[in-house]
C-alpha positions in Angstrom: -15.6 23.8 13.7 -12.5 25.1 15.1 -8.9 25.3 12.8 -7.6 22.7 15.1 -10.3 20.1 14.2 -10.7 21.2 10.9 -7.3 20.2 10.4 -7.1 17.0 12.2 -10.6 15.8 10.1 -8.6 16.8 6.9 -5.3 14.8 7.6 -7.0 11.3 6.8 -8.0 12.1 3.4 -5.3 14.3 2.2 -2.8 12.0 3.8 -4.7 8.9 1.3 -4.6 11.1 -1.8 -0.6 11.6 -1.2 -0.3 7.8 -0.2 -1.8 6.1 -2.8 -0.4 8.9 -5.5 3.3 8.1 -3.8 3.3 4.7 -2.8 5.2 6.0 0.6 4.2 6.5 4.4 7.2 9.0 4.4 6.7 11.1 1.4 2.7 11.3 2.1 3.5 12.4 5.3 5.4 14.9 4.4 3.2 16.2 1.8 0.2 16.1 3.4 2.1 18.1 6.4 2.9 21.3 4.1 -0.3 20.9 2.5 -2.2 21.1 5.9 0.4 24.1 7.1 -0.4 26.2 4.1 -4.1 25.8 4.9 -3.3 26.9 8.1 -1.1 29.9 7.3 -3.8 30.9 4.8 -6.8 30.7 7.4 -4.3 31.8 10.1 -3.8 35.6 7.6 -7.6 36.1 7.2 -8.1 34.6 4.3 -11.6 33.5 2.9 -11.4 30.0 1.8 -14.4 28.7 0.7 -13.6 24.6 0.9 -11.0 24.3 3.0 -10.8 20.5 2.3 -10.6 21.2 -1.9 -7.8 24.1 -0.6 -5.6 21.0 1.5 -6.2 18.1 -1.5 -5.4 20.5 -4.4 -1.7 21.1 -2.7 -1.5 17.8 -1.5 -1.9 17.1 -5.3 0.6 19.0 -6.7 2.7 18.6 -4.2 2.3 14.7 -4.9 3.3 15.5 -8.8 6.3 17.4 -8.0 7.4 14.6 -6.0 6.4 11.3 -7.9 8.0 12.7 -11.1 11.4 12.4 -8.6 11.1 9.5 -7.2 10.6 7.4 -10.6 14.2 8.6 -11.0 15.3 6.9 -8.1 13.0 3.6 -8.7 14.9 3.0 -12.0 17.7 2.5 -10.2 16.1 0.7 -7.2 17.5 -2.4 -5.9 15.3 -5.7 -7.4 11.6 -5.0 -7.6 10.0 -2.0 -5.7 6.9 -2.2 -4.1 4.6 0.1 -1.4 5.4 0.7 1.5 2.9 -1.2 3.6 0.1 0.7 6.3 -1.7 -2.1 8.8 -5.2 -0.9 8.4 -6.9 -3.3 10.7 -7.6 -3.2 14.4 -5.3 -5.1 16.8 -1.7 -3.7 15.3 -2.9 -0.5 13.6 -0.2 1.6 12.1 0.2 5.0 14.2 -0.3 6.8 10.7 -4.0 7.6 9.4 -5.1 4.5 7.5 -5.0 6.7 3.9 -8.6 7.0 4.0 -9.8 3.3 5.1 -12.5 4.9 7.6 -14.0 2.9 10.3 -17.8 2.8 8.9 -18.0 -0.9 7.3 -19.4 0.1 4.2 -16.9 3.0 3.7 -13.7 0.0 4.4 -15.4 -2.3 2.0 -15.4 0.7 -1.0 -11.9 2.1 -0.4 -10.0 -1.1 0.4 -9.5 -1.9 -2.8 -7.9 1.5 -3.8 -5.5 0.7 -1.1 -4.5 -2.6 -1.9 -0.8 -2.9 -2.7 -1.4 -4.7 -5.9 -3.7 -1.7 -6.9 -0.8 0.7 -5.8 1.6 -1.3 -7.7 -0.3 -1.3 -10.7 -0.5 2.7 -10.7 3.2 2.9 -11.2 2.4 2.3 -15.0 0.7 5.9 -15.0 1.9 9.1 -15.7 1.8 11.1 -12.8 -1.2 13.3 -13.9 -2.9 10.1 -14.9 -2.7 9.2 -11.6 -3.4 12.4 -10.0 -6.8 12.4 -12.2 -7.8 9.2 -12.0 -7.5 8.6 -8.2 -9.4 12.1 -7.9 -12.2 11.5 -10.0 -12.3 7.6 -9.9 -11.7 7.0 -6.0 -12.8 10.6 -4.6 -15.5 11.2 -6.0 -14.0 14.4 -7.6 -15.8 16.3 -10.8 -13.6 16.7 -14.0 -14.2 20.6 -13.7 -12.5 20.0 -10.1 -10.3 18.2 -11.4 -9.0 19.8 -14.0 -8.5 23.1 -11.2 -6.2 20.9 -9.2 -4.2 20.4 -12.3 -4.2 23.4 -14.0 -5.6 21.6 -16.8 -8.4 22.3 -19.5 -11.7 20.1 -18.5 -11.2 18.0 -21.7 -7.7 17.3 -20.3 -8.7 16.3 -17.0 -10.7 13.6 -18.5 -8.5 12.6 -21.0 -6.0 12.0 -18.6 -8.6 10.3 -16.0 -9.8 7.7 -19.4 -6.1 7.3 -20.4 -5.7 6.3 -16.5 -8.8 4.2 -16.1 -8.0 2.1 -19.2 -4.3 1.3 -18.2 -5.6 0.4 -14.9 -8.7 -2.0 -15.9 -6.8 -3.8 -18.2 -4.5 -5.8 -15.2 -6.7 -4.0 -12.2 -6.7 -7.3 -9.0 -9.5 -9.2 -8.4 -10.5 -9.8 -4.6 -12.8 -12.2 -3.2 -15.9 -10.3 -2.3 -16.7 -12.3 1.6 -14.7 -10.6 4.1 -15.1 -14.2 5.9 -13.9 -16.3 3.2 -10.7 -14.0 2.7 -9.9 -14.1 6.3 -10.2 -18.2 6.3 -7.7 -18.9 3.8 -5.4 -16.0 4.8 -5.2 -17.8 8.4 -5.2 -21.7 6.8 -2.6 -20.3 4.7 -0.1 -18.8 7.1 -0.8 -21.7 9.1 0.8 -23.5 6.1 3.5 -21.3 5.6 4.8 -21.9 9.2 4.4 -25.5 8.8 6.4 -25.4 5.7 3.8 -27.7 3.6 4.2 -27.4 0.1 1.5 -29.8 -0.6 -1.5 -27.9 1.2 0.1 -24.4 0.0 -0.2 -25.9 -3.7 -4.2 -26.2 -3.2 -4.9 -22.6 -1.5 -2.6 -21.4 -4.5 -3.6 -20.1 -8.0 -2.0 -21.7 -11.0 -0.7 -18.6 -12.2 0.0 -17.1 -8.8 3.1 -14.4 -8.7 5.1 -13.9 -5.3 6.8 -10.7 -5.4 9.4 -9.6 -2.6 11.1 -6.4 -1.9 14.4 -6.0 0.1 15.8 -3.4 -1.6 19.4 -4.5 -1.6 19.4 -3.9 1.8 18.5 -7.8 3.2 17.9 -11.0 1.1 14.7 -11.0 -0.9 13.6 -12.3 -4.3 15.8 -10.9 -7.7 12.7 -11.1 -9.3 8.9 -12.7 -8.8 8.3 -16.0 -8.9 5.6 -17.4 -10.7 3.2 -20.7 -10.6 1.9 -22.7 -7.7 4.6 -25.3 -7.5 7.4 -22.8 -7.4 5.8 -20.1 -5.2 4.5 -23.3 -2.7 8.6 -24.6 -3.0 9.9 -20.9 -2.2 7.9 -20.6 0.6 8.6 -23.7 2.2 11.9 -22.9 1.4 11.3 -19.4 4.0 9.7 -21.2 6.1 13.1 -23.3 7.1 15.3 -20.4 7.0 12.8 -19.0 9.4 13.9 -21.9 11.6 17.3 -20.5 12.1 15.5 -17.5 13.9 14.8 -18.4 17.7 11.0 -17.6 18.6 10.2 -16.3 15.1 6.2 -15.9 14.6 3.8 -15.1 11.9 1.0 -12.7 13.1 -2.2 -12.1 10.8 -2.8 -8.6 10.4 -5.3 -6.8 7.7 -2.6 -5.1 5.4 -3.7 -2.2 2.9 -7.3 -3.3 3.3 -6.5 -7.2 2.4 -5.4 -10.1 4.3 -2.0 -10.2 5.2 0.5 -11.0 7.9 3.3 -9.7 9.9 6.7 -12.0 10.7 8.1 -11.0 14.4 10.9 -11.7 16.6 10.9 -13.2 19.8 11.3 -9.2 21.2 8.4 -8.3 18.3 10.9 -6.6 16.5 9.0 -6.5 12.7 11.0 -8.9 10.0 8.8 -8.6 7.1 5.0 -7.8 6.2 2.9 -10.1 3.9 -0.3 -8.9 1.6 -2.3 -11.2 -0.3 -4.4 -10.8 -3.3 -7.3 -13.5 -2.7 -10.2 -14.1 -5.2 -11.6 -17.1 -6.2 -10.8 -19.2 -3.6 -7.4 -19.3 -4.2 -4.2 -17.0 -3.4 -3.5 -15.0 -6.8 -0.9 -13.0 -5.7 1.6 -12.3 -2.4 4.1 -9.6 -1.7 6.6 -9.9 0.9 8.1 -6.4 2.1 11.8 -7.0 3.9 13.3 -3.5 3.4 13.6 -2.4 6.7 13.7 1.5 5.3 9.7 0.3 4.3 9.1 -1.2 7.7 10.3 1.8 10.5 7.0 3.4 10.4 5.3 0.1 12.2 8.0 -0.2 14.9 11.2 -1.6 16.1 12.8 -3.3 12.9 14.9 -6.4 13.5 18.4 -6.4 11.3 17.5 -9.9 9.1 21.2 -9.7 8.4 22.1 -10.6 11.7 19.1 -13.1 12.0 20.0 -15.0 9.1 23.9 -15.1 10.4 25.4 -12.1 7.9 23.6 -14.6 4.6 
């Protein structure tokens, strides 16, 4: 295999080891860029490298660390809740970016898509960032502790005591998703059908008791303070979207497969991008929604509309 395809096969997976350590289309793009460059400066000067791919993850790693241990700074001071930025993994409205990892081969999507979920990237925040670094390694790629352990500079034992530290944080609260691709994509569409309608009473029966709606607008555009939690409210909240929505001529809701689950896009009558919807499904019911209204968290899917404007300067 020639450099130039060697590198093009490694940008998928070191591009989903920076994403789902980052939470950012941005920020894994730029990381797994310089990790991919110094690969190719190395291979470029002669040098041996006997796994190119380990070479490209184990900086993408680092760099990842270095990174992630700056950003927390700036979420603490982050405008209402922060959530991932969002990647369109499905077919019709792809993202332009590599899908993290979510390869084409059914059975691969059906074992990674869960690693990609924004509920499971959300729930990763609660990790140090060499928890995270060890746990998405061994846990999700298949890595070794010994190779772990290389990639950061750590003794074996540490490697996995990080990894178990990781792996219990995460199972305590890790999402549920309903296991039939079919059954997911059902009440995904019955649902949005709702939510256009406005109907509180058929959102209340697709929705979990307990069911949390999260929203991020990052002080940039209206969006929730804080989640909203139970059926009747998250059904009432909606609805309540749903008529603002009103105001905004030609507005539409498009399913699209977000992060590997069930989700939606909201579009302009230009198709300029309002907001993007994922949705935790399992049981039969809705468990969890985030809505993502930051237009900074939108420009890498396309033209972004101003909701400012939209909603009339609200």
């Amino acid at each position: 295999m020639n450099e130039e395809a060697l590198l093009a096969e490694l940008r998928r997976p070191v591009f989903g080891v920076a994403y789902r350590m980052l939470g950012s289309v941005a920020e894994a793009e730029d990381v797994a860029q310089e990790a991919l460059l110094r690969l190719h400066e190395e291979l470029e000067a002669g040098k041996e490298i006997a796994s190119p791919r380990a070479y490209a993850m184990t900086i993408a790693t680092r760099l990842a660390i270095d990174e992630l241990r700056s950003a927390r700074a700036r979420r603490e001071v982050y405008v209402g809740e922060w959530i991932p930025e969002p990647l369109l993994t499905g077919g019709g409205a792809a993202s332009p970016l590599p899908s993290a990892g979510l390869g084409e081969d059914p059975a691969e999507r059906a074992e990674t898509a869960d690693s990609l979920s924004l509920a499971f990237l959300a729930l990763l925040e609660r990790l140090t960032p060499e928890q995270r670094a060890a746990f998405l390694l061994h846990d999700v790629f298949g890595y070794g502790y010994g190779e772990v352990a290389a990639v950061l500079g750590a003794s074996e034992a540490g490697a996995r005591q990080h990894a178990s530290r990781g792996r219990r944080l995460v199972r305590e609260r890790r999402p549920r998703f309903e296991a039939s691709a079919e059954q997911r994509e059902e009440l995904a569409r019955r649902f949005f059908a709702a939510v256009e309608e406005g109907d509180v009473g058929e959102l209340r029966l697709m929705l979990a008791e307990d069911v949390e709606l999260h929203g991020d607008g990052g002080g940039k555009v209206p969006a929730l303070a804080r989640p909203v939690q139970g059926a009747e409210r998250v059904a009432r909240t909606l609805a309540a979207w749903a008529k603002a929505g009103e105001r905004i001529e030609g507005v539409r809701i498009e399913p699209v497969e977000v992060n590997g689950q069930p989700g939606a896009r909201t579009l302009t009558a230009d198709g300029e991008l309002i907001s993007v919807f994922a949705l935790e499904i399992a049981d039969g019911r809705v468990q969890a929604m985030r809505s993502i209204v930051n237009p900074d968290k939108l420009a890498h899917l396309g033209p972004v509309a101003n909701l400012n404007d939209l909603l009339g300067g609200s």
